[in-house]
TORKOL-4160 file (C-alpha; in steps of 0.2 Angstrom, whole numbers, padded with zeros to 4 digits, m for minus):
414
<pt num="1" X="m0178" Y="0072" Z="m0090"/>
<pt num="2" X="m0196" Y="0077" Z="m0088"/>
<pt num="3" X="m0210" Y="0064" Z="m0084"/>
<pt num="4" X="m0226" Y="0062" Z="m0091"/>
<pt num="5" X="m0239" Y="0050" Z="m0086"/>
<pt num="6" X="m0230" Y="0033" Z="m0086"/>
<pt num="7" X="m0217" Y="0039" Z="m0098"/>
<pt num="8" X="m0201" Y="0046" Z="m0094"/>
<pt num="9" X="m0192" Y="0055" Z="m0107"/>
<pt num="10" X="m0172" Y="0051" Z="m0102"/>
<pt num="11" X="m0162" Y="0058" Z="m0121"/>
<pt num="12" X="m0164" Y="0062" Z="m0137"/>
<pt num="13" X="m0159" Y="0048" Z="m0148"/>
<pt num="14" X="m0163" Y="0059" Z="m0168"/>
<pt num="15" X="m0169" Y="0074" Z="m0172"/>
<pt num="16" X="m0177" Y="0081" Z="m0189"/>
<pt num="17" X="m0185" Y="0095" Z="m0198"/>
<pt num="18" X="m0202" Y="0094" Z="m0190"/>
<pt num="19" X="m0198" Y="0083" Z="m0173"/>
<pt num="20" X="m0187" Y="0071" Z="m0164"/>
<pt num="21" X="m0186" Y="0055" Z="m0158"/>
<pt num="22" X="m0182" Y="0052" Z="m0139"/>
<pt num="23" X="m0176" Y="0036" Z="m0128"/>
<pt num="24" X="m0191" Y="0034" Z="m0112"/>
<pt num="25" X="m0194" Y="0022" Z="m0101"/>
<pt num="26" X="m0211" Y="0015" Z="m0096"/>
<pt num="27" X="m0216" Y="0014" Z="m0078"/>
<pt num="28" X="m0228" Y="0004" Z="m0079"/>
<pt num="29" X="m0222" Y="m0010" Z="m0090"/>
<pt num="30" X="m0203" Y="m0008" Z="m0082"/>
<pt num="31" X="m0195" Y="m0006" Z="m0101"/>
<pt num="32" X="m0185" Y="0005" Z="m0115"/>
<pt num="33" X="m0196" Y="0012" Z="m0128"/>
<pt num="34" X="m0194" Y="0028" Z="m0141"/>
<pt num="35" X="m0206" Y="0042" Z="m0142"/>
<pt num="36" X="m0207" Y="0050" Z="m0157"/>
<pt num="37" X="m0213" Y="0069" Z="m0155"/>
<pt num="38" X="m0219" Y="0082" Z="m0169"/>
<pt num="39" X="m0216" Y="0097" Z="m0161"/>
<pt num="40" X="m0230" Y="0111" Z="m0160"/>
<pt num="41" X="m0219" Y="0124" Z="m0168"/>
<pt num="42" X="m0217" Y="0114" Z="m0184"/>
<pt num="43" X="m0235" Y="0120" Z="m0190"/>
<pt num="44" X="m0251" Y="0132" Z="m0184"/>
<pt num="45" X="m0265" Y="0119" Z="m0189"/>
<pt num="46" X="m0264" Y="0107" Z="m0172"/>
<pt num="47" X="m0277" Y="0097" Z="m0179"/>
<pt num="48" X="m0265" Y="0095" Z="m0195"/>
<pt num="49" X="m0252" Y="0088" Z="m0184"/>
<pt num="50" X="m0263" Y="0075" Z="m0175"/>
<pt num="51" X="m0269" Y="0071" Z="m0193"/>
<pt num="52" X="m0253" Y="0067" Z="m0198"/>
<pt num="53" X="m0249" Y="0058" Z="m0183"/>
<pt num="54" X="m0263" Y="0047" Z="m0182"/>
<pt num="55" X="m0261" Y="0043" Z="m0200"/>
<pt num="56" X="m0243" Y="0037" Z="m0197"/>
<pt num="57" X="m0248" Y="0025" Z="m0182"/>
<pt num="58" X="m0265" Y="0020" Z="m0192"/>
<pt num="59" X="m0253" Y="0012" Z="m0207"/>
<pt num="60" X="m0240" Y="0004" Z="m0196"/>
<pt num="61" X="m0253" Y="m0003" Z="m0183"/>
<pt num="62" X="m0261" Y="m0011" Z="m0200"/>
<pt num="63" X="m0243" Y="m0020" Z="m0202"/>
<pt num="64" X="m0247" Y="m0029" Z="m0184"/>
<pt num="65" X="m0263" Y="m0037" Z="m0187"/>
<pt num="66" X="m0269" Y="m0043" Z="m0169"/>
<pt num="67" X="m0256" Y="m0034" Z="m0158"/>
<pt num="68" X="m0244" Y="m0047" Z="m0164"/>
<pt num="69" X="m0226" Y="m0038" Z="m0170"/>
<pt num="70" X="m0220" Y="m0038" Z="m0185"/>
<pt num="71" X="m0201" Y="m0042" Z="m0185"/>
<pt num="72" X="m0196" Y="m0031" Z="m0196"/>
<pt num="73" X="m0206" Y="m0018" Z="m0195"/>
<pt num="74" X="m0205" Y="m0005" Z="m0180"/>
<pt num="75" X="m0221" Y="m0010" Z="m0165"/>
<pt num="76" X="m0233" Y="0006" Z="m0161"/>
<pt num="77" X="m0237" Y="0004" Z="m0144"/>
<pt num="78" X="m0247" Y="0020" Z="m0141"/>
<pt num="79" X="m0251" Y="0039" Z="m0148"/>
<pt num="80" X="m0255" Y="0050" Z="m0135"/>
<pt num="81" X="m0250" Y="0071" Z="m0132"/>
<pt num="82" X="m0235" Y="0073" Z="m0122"/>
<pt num="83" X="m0238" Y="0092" Z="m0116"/>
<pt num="84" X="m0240" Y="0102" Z="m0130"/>
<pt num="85" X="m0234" Y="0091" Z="m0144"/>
<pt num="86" X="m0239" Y="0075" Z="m0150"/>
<pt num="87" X="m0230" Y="0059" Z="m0150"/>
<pt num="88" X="m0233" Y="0040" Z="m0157"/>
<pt num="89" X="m0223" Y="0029" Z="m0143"/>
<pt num="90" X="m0214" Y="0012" Z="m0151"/>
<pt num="91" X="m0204" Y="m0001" Z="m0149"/>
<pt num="92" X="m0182" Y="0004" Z="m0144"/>
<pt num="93" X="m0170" Y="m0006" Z="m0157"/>
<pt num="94" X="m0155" Y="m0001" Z="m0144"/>
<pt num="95" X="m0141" Y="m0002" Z="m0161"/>
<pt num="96" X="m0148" Y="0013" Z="m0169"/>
<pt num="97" X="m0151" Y="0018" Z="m0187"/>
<pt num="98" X="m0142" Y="0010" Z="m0202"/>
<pt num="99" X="m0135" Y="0027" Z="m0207"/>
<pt num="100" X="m0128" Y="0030" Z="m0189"/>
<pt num="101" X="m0118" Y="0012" Z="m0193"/>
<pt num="102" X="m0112" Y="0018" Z="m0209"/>
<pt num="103" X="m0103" Y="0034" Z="m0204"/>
<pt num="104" X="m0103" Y="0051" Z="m0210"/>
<pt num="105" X="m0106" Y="0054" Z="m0229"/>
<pt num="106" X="m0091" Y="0060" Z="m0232"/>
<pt num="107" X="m0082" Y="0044" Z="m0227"/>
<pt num="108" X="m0094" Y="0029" Z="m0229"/>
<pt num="109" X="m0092" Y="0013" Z="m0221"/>
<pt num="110" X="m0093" Y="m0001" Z="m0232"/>
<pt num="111" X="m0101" Y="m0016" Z="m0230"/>
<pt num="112" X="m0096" Y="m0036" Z="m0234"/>
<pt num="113" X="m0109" Y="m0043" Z="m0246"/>
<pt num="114" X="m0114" Y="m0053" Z="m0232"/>
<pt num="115" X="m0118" Y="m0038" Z="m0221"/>
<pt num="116" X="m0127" Y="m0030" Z="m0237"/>
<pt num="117" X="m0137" Y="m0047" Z="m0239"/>
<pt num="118" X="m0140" Y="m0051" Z="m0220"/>
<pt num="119" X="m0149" Y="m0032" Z="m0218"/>
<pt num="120" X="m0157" Y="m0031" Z="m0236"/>
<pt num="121" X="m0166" Y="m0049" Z="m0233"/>
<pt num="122" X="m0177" Y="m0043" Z="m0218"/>
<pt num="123" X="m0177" Y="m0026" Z="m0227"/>
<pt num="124" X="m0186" Y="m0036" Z="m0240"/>
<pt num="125" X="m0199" Y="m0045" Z="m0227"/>
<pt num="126" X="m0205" Y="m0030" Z="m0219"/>
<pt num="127" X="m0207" Y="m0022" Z="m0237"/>
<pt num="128" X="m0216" Y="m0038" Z="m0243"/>
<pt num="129" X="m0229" Y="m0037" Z="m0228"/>
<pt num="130" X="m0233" Y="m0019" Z="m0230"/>
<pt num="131" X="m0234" Y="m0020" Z="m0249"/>
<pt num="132" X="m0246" Y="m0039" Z="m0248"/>
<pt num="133" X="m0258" Y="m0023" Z="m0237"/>
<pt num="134" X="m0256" Y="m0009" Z="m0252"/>
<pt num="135" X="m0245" Y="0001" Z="m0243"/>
<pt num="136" X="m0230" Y="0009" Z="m0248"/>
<pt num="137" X="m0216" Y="0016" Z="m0237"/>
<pt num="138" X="m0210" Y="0028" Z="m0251"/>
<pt num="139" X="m0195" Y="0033" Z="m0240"/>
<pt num="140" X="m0182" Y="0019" Z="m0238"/>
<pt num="141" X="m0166" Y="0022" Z="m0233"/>
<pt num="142" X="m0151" Y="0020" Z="m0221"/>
<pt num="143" X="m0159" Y="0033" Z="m0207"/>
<pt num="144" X="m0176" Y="0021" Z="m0207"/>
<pt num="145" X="m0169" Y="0007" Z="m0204"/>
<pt num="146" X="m0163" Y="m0001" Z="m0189"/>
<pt num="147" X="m0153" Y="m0014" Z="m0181"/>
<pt num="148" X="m0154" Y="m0024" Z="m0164"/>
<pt num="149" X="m0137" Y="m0022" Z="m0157"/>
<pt num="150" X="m0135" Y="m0041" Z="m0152"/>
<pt num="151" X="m0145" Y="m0052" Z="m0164"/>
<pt num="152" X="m0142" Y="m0042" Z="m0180"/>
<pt num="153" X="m0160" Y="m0041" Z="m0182"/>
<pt num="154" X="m0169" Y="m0027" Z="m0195"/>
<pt num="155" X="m0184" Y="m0014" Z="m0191"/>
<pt num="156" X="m0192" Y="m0002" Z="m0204"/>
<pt num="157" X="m0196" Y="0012" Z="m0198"/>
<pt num="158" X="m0204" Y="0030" Z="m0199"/>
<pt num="159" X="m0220" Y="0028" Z="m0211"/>
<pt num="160" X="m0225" Y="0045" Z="m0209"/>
<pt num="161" X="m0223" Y="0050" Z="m0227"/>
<pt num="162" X="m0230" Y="0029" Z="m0232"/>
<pt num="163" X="m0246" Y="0030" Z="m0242"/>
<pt num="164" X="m0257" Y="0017" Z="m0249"/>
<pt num="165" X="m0255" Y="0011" Z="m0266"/>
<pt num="166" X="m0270" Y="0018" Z="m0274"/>
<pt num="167" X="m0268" Y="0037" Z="m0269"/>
<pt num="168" X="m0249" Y="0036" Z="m0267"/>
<pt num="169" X="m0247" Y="0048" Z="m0285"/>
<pt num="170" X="m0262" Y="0059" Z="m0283"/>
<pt num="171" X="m0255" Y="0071" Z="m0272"/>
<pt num="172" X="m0247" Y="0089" Z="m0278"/>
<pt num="173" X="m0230" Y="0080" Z="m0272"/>
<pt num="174" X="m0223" Y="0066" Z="m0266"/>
<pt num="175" X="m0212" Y="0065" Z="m0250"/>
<pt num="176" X="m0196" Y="0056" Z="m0248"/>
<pt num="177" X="m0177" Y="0059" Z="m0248"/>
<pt num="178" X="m0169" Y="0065" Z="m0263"/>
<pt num="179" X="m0154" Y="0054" Z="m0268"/>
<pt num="180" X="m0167" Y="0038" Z="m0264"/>
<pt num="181" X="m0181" Y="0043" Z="m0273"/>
<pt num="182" X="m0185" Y="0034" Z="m0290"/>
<pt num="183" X="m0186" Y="0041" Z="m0308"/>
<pt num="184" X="m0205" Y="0039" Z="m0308"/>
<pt num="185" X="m0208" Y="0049" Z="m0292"/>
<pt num="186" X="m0195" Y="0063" Z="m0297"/>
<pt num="187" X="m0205" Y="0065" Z="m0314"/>
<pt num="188" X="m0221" Y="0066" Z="m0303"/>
<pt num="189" X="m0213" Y="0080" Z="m0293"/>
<pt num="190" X="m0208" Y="0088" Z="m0306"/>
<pt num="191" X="m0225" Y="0089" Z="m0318"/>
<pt num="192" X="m0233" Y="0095" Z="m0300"/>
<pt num="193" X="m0221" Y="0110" Z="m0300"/>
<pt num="194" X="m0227" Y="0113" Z="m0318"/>
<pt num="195" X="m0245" Y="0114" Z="m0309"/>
<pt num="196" X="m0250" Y="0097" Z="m0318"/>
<pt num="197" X="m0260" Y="0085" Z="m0303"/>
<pt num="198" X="m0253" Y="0064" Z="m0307"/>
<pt num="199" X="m0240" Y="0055" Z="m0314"/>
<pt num="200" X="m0245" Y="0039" Z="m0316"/>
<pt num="201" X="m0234" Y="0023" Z="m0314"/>
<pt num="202" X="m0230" Y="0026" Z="m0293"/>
<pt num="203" X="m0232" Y="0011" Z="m0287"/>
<pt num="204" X="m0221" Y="m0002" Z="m0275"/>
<pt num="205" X="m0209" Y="m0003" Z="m0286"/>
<pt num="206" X="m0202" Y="0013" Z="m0280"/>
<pt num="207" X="m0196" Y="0006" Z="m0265"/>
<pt num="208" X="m0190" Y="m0008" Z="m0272"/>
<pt num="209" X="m0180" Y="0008" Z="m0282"/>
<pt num="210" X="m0175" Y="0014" Z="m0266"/>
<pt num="211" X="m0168" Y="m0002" Z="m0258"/>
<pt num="212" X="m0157" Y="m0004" Z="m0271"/>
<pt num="213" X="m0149" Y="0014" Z="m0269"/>
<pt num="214" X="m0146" Y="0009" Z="m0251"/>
<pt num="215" X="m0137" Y="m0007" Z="m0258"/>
<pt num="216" X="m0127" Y="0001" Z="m0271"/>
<pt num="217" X="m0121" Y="0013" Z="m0256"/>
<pt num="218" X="m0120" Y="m0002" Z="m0242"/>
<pt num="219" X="m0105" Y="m0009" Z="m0254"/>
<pt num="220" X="m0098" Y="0006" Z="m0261"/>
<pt num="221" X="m0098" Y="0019" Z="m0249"/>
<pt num="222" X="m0107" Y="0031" Z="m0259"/>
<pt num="223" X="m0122" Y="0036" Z="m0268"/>
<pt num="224" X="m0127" Y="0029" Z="m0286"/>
<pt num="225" X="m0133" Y="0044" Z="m0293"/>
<pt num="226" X="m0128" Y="0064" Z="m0295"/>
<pt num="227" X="m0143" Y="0074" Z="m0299"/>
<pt num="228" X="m0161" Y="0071" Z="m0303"/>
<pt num="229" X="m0155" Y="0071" Z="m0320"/>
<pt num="230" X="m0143" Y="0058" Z="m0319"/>
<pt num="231" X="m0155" Y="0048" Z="m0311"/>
<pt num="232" X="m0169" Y="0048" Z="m0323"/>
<pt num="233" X="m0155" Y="0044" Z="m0336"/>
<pt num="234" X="m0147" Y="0031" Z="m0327"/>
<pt num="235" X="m0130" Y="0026" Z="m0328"/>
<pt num="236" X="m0130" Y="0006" Z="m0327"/>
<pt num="237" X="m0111" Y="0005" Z="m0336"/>
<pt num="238" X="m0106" Y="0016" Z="m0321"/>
<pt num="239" X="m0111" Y="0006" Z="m0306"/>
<pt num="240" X="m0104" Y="m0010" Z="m0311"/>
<pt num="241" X="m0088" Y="m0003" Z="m0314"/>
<pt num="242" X="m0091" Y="0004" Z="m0297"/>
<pt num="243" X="m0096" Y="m0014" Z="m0289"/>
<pt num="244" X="m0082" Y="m0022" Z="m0298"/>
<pt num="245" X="m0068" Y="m0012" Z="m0290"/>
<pt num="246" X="m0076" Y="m0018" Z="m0274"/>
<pt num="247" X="m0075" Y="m0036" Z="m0279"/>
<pt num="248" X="m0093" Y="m0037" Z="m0279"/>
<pt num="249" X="m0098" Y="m0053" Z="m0289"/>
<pt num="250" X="m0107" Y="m0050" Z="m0305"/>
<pt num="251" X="m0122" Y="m0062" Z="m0300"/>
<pt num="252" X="m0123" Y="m0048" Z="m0284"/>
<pt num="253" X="m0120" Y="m0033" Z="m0297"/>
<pt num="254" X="m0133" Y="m0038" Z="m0309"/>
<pt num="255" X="m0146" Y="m0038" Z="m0295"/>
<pt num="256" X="m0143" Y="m0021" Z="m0288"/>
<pt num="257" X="m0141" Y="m0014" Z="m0305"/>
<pt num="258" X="m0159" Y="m0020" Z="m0308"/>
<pt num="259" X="m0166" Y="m0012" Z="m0292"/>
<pt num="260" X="m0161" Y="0002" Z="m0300"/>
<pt num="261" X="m0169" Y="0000" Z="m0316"/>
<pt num="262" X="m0175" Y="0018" Z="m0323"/>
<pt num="263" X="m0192" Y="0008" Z="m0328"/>
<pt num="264" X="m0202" Y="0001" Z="m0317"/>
<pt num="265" X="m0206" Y="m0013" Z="m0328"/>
<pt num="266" X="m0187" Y="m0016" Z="m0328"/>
<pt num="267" X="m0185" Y="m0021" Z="m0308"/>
<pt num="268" X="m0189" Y="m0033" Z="m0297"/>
<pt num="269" X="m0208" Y="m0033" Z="m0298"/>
<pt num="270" X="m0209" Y="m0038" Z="m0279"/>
<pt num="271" X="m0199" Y="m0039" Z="m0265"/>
<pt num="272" X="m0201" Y="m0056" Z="m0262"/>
<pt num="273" X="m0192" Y="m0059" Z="m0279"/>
<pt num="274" X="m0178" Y="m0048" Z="m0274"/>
<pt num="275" X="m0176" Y="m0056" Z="m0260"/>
<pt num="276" X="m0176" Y="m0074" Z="m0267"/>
<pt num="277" X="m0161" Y="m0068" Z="m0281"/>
<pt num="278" X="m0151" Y="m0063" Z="m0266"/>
<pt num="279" X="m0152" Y="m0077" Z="m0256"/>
<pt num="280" X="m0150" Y="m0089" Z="m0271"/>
<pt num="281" X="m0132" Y="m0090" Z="m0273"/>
<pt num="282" X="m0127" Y="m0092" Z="m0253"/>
<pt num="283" X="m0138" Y="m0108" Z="m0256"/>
<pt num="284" X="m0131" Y="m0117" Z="m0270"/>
<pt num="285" X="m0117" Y="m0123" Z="m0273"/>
<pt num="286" X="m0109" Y="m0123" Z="m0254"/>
<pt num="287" X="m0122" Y="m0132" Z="m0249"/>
<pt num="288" X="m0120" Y="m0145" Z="m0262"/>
<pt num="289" X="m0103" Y="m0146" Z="m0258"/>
<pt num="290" X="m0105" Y="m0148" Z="m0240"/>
<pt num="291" X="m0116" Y="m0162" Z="m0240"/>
<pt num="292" X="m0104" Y="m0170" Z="m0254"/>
<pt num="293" X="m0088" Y="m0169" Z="m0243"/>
<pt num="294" X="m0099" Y="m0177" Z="m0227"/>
<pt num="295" X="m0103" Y="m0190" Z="m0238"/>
<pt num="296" X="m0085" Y="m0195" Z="m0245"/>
<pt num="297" X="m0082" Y="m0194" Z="m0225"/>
<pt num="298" X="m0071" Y="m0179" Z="m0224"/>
<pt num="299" X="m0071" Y="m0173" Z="m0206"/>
<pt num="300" X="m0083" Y="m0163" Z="m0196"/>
<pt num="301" X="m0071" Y="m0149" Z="m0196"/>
<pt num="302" X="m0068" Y="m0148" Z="m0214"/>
<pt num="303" X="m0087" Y="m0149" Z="m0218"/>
<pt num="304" X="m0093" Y="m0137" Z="m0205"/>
<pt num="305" X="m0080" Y="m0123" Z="m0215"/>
<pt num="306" X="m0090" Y="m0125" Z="m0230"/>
<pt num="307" X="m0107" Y="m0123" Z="m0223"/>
<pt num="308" X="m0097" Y="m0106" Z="m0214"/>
<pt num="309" X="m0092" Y="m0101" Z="m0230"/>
<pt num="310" X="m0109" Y="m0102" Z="m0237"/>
<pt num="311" X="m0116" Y="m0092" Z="m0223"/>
<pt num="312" X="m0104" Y="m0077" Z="m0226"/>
<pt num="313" X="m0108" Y="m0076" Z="m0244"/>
<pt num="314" X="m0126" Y="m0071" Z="m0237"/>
<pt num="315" X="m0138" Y="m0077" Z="m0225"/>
<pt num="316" X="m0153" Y="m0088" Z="m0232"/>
<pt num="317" X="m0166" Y="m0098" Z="m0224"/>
<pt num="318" X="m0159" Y="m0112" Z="m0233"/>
<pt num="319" X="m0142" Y="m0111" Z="m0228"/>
<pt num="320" X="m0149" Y="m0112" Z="m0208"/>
<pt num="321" X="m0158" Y="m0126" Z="m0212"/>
<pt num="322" X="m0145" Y="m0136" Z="m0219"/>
<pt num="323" X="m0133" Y="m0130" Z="m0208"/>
<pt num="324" X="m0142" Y="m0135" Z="m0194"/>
<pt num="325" X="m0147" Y="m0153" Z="m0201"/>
<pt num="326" X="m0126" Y="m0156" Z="m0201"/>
<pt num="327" X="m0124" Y="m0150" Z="m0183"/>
<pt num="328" X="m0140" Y="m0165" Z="m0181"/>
<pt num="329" X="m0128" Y="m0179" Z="m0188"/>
<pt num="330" X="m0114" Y="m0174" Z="m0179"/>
<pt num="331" X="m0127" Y="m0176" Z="m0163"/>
<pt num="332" X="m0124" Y="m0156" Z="m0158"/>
<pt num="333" X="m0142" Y="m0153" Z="m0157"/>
<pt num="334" X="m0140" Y="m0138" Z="m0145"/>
<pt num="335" X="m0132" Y="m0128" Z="m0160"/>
<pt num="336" X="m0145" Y="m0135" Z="m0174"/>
<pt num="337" X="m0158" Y="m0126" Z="m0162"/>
<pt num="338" X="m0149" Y="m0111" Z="m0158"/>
<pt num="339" X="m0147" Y="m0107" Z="m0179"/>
<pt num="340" X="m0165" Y="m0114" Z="m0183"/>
<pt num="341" X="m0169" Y="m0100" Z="m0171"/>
<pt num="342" X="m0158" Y="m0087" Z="m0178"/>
<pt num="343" X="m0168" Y="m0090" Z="m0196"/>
<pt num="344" X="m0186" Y="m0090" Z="m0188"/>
<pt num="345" X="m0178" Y="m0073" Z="m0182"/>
<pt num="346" X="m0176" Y="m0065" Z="m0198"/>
<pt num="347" X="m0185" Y="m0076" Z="m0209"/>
<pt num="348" X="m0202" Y="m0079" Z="m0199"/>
<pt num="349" X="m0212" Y="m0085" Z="m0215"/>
<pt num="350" X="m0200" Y="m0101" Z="m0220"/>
<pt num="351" X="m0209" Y="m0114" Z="m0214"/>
<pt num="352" X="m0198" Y="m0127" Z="m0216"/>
<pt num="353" X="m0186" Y="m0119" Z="m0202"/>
<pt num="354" X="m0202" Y="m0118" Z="m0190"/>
<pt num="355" X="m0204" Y="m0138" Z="m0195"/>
<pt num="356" X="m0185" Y="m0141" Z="m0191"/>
<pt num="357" X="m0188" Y="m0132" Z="m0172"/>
<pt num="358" X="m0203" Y="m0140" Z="m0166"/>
<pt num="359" X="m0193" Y="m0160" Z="m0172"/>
<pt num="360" X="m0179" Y="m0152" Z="m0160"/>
<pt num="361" X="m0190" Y="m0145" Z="m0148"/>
<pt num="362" X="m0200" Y="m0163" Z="m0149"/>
<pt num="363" X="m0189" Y="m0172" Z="m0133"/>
<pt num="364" X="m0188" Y="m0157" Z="m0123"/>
<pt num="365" X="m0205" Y="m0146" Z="m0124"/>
<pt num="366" X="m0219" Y="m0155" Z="m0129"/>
<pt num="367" X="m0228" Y="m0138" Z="m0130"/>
<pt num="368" X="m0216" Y="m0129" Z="m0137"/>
<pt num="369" X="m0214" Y="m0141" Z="m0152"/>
<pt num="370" X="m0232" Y="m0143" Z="m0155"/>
<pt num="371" X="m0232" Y="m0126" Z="m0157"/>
<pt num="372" X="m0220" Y="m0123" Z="m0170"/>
<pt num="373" X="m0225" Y="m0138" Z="m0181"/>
<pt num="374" X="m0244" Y="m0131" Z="m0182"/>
<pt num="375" X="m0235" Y="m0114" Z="m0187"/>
<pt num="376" X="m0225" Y="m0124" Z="m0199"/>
<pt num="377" X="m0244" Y="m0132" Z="m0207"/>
<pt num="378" X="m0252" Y="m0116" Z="m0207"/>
<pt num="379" X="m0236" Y="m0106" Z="m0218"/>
<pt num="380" X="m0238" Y="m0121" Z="m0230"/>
<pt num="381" X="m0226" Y="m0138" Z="m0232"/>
<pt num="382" X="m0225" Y="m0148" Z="m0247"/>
<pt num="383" X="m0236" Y="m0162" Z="m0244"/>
<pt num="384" X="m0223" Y="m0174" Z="m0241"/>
<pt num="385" X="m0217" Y="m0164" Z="m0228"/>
<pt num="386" X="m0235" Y="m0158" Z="m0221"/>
<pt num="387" X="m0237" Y="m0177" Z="m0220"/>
<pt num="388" X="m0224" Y="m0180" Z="m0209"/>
<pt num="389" X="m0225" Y="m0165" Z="m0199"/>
<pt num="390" X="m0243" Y="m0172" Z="m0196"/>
<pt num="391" X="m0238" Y="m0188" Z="m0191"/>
<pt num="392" X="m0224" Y="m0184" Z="m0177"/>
<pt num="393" X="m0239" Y="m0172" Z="m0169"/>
<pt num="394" X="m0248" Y="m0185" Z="m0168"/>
<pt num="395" X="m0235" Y="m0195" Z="m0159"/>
<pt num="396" X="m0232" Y="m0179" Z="m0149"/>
<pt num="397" X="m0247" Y="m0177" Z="m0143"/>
<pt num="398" X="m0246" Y="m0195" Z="m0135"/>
<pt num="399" X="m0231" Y="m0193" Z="m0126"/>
<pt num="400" X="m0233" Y="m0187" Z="m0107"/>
<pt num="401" X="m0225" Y="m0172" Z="m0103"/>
<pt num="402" X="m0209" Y="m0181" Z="m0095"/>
<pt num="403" X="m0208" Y="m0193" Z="m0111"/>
<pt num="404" X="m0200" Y="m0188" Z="m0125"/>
<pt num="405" X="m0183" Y="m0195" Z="m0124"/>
<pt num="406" X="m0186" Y="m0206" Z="m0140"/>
<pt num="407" X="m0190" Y="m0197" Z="m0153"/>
<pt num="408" X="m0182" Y="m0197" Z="m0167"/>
<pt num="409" X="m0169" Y="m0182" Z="m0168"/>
<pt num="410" X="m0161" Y="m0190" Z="m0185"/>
<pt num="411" X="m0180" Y="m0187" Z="m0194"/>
<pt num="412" X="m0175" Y="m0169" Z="m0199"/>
<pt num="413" X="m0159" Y="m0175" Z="m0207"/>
<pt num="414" X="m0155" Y="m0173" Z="m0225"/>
């Protein structure tokens, strides 16, 4: 395809009303990106379009304070003219869109509530991010968001229509995709066609309201809702009958039907309390029992299914970590590292897992493990944990380079 500058644009990967996303490589740093266009035609005003543009990139480069990725949240690299259109160049998630994984509408794929959790937890961490910086997406849903083929990993993308919280209800109308859009912002489109200015209450919860469409969809194949009417109404009775026939537990049920709430006073107030009610019950009970059986001396086989098991009801930060202080008594300290990894992955703000890395990392890479326990300090341990962690960086940072053998694996055990 044609080359411009350092960019070479090979395919297009998605296409929409107003432009289209294409697959490029980039000479000069030798890797994959995506270039997202806005074609000239779509509009007369150019300077509207660069506008636009710019906007876009300004929020989302805000989400990366200090050039430093967000890992749930798609990197700008660059906005620049490409020809005669513009185009904001980004990081490549190879495993494409959600939607793309889910199938055509008419016959969904559905998702384990393991799946469901897995995406909807880092869902939840980019969404926390960009709400702790007053900005609101206001257009969640399977086509913005993307998956890394092999590690699973979750990017939100396209904030073209995002808007800080402050202004986001003072426009004539309010951008989004239909079926995902909340009561609240419906009402606010719909007082705008009736030449009124505001409707108030538009706030982060209507992402929140969003997400849990997505959900509802994930594990039942289809969308909650039938009309805007249906939707301001809502129909809670409904979709837990829906959930049910799908063997979804009621805990999970009762959390997406709250998502859902028509009132915003009735949801999740954050998404970092959404998050936590999902990841509750995959760290409970299983865990509980796991570390009861190891301690009745059931076998290593035995116990290591039950941390499994607690890991497919959904992934949690907890369950990593516990599962990873088993693999440390059974001396398999390779694979302790290679899940406390996975959970910094998609759970970069749990310190505890950055605490449990640098202990592993502490007999191999001195560097490497001071490193992630000063990462652990700075997110916040409890003391008696910040105390330790201060202690074995002390002892660290005495040991020569070569000198490591003896510290003490078994400190990060339960």
């Amino acid at each position: 395809m044609e080359g411009i500058d350092r960019f070479i644009l090979e395919h297009e990967i998605a296409r929409g009303g107003q432009g289209s996303v294409w697959l490029a490589e980039d000479k000069l740093f030798r890797r994959k990106v995506a270039i997202k266009l806005l074609h000239a035609d779509a509009t007369t005003d150019a300077a509207f379009l660069r506008r636009l543009l710019n906007e876009e990139a300004a929020l989302q480069a805000a989400l990366s304070p200090e050039y430093q990725p967000h890992p749930n949240i798609v990197f700008i690299i660059d906005v620049r003219p490409f020809g005669e259109e513009i185009g904001i160049v980004m990081e490549y998630v190879d495993g494409g869109s959600l939607a793309q994984a889910m199938g055509p509408r008419a016959n969904r794929q559905v998702f384990s509530p393991a799946q469901m959790t897995t995406v909807v937890v880092q869902v939840c961490e980019g969404l926390a991010a960009a709400h702790d910086k007053q900005i609101i997406h206001r257009d969640i849903k399977p086509g913005n968001i993307l998956v890394f083929r092999q590690s699973g990993a979750v990017k939100i993308t396209d904030w073209g229509v995002a808007k800080n919280i402050d202004i986001a209800g003072r426009g004539r109308t309010y951008l989004g995709t239909p079926p995902y859009m909340s009561p609240e912002v419906l009402a606010l489109n719909a007082k705008n066609r009736q030449d009124k200015i505001r409707a108030d209450g538009v706030d982060h919860r209507t992402d929140l309201y969003s997400l849990g469409v997505m959900m509802y969809e994930m594990l039942t194949g289809r969308l909650p809702f039938d009309g805007d009417d249906e939707i301001r109404r809502g129909v809670q009775a409904t979709h837990l009958k829906a959930l049910a026939a799908r063997k979804v537990s009621e805990e999970l049920s009762a959390v997406i039907v709250r998502a859902m709430a028509r009132e915003p006073g009735d949801r999740f107030q954050t998404a970092r309390e959404l998050q936590s009610s999902l990841r509750a019950p995959a760290s409970g009970d299983q865990i509980a029992r796991a570390w009861d059986a190891w301690r009745a001396g059931s076998g290593a086989v035995a116990v290591e299914a039950l941390f499994r098991e607690a890991l497919a009801q959904g992934e949690s930060p907890q369950v990593l970590l516990e599962f990873a202080r088993f693999y440390i008594q059974c001396s398999r300290e390779d694979e302790a590292l290679k899940l406390v990894s996975q959970g910094i992955r998609q759970f970069p703000g749990f310190a505890p897992l950055w605490n449990a890395r640098g202990r592993l990392l502490s007999s191999h890479n001195i560097a490497a493990a001071v490193a992630d326990l000063e990462k652990a300090l700075a997110l916040g341990l409890p003391d008696r944990e910040a105390r330790q962690n201060k202690a074995m960086l002390a002892r660290i940072k005495r040991q020569k380079p070569d000198d490591g053998k003896d510290l003490p694996w078994k400190e990060i055990q339960r």
